[in-house]
C-alpha positions in Angstrom: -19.0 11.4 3.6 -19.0 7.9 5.1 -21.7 6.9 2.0 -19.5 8.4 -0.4 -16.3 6.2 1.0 -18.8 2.9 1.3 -19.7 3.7 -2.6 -15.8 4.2 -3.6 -14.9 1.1 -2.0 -17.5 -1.1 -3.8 -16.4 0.2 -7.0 -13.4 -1.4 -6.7 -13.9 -4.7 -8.7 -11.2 -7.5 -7.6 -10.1 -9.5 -10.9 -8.7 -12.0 -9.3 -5.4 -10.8 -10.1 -2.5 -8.3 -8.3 1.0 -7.5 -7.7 2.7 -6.8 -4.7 3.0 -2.8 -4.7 4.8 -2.3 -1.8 6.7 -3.9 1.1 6.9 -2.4 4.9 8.7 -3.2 8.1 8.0 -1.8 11.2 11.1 -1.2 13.2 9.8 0.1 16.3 6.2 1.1 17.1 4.7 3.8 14.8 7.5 3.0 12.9 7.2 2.0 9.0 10.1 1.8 6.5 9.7 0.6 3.2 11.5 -1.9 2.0 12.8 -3.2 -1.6 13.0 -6.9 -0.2 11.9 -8.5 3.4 12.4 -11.7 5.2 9.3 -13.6 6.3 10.1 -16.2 9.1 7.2 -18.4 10.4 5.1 -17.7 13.7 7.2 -14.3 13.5 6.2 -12.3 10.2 9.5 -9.9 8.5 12.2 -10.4 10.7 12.5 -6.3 10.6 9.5 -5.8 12.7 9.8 -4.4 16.1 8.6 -7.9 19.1 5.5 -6.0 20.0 3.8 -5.4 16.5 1.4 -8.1 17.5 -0.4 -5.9 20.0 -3.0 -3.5 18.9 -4.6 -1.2 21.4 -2.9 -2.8 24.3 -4.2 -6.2 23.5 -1.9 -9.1 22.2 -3.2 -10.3 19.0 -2.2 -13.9 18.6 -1.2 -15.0 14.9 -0.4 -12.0 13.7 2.4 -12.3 11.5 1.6 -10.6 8.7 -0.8 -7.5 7.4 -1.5 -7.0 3.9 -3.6 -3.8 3.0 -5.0 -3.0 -1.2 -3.6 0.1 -2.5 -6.3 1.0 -3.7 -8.8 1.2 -0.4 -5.7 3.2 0.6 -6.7 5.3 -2.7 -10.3 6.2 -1.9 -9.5 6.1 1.9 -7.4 9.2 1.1 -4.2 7.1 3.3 -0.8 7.3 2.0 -0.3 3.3 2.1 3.2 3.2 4.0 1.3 5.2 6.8 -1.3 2.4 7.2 1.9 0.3 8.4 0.5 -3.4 7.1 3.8 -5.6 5.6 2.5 -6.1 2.1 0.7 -3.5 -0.2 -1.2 -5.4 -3.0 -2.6 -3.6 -6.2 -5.2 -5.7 -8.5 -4.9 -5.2 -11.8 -8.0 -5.5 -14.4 
C-alpha cells in the first residue's frame, strides 16, 4: 500500500499554477471550521485559530502561523481535506 500512495503522489505534476480551494480555522484544538473568508494577522496566523495551534504533539512549534495542505495529496491520501486541519487548501490546476 505505502508504494502505491508514494506512486499516486508523484503523479501529481505541479504546473506552477493553483487556486485556493479551501479556507480553515481552527477554533479550539481538534477543531476545524471552514470558512468562506479569514483574517491573517502577522506572527499570529487567522485570527479564528484557537492560542495553542502552534503546538504539535506537546512541543511548541515556533513560526507557525500558517499551514497550507494540496487537495490533491488529500485526494490520493484518501483524507477529507478540512479534517487535515491546515488554514489554506490549494488545488493546481494544469
Amino acid at each position: 500500500m505505502k508504494n502505491e500512495l508514494v506512486s499516486s503522489l508523484k503523479q501529481i505534476a505541479f504546473s506552477g499554477m493553483g487556486v485556493v480551494a479551501g479556507l480553515i480555522e481552527k477554533p479550539g484544538p481538534g477543531i476545524h471550521a471552514s470558512r468562506q473568508r479569514v483574517e491573517v494577522k502577522k506572527g499570529t496566523g487567522c485570527t479564528g485559530d484557537h492560542h495553542k495551534k502552534d503546538f504539535w504533539k506537546g512541543e511548541r512549534i515556533p513560526g507557525r502561523e500558517i499551514t497550507m495542505f494540496s487537495a490533491e495529496v488529500a485526494h490520493v491520501l484518501g483524507a477529507d481535506p478540512l479534517v487535515v486541519g491546515d488554514n489554506i487548501i490549494s488545488e493546481g490546476r494544469n
